[in-house]
C-alpha positions in Angstrom: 22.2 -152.1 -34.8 18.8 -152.1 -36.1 16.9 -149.0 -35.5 12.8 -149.5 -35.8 10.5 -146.8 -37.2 8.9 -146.0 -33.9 12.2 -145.0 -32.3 13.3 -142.2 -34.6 12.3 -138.9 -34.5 8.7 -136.9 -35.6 8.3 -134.0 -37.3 5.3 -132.3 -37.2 5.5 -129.3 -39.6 3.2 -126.8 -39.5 1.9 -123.3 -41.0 2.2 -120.8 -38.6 -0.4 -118.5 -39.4 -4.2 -119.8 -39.2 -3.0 -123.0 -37.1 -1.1 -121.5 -34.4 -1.5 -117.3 -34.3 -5.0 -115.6 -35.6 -4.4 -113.8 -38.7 -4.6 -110.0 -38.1 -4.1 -107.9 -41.0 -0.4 -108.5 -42.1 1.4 -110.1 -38.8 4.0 -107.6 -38.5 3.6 -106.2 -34.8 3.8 -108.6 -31.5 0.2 -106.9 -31.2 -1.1 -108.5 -33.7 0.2 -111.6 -32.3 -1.9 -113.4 -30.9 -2.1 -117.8 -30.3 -5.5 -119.1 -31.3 -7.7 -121.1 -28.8 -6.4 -124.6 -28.1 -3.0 -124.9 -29.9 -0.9 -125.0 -26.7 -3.4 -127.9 -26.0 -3.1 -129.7 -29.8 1.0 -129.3 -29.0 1.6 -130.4 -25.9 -0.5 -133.6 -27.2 1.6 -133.9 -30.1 4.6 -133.3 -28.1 3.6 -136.0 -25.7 3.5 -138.4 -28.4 7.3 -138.0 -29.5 6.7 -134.7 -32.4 9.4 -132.7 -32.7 7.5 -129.1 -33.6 8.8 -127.4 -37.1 7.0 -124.1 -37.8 7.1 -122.5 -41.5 5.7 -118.8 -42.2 5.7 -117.5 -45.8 6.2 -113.8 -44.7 4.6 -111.9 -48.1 4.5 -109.2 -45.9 8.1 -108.9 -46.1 8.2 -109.6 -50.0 5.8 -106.5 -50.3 8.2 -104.5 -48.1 5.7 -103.9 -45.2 8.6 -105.0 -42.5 11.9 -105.7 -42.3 14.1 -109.1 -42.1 14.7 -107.7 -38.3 11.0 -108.1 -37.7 10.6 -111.5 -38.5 13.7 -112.5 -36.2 12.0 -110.5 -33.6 8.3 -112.2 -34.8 10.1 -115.4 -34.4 11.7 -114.9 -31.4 8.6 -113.8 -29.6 6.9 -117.2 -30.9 9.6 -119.5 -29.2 9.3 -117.2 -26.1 5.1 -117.7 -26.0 5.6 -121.5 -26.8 8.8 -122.1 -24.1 6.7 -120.4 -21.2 4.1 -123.5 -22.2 7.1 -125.9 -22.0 6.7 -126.2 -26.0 10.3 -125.7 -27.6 10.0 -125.4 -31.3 13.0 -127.2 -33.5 13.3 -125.0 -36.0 11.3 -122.2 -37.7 11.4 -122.1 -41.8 10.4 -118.8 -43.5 10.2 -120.1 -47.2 10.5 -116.6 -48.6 13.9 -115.6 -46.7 15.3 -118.9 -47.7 14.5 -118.1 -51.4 16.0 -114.8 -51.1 19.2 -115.9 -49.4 19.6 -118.2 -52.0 19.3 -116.3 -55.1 20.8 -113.3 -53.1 18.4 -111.0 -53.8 17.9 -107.6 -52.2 14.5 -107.2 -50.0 
């Protein structure tokens, strides 16, 4: 069966901080969390047009030592809970730096 373009799956991957959460200080407290102006708006459109949402953080803040691996899960976590009460699901969420340091095993 032939599949065309239009019916397959979009990916819209985006950089969590400056395009969906203000950047306050290092984000490493729900306090600090906060979603800018519009971005439920800009992703329910997306969503409505067949984008599957892929959020990826680069936490520096955790390569500096200033949190914890628990507080990105719990970061995280609190991200797909603001989003879901919008009826925005994200896909997946990719922290570059944990990924690098699961790979190469190295200690935080």
């Amino acid at each position: 069966m032939y599949t065309t373009m239009s019916s397959k799956p979009k990916a819209a991957y985006i950089d969590r901080d400056g395009l969906i959460i203000e950047v306050r200080n290092c984000v490493r407290r729900i306090a600090y969390f906060v979603l800018l102006s519009g971005v439920v708006e800009d992703l329910t459109l997306s969503q409505n047009v067949g984008y599957l949402h892929i959020v990826v953080i680069n936490q520096s803040g955790f390569a500096r030592r200033y949190f914890d691996q628990a507080t990105i899960y719990r970061l995280d976590d609190h991200l797909f809970a603001q989003l879901a009460e919008h009826g925005l699901p994200l896909y997946a969420l990719s922290c570059i730096l944990t990924i690098l340091i699961t790979a190469l095993k190295l200690s935080p």
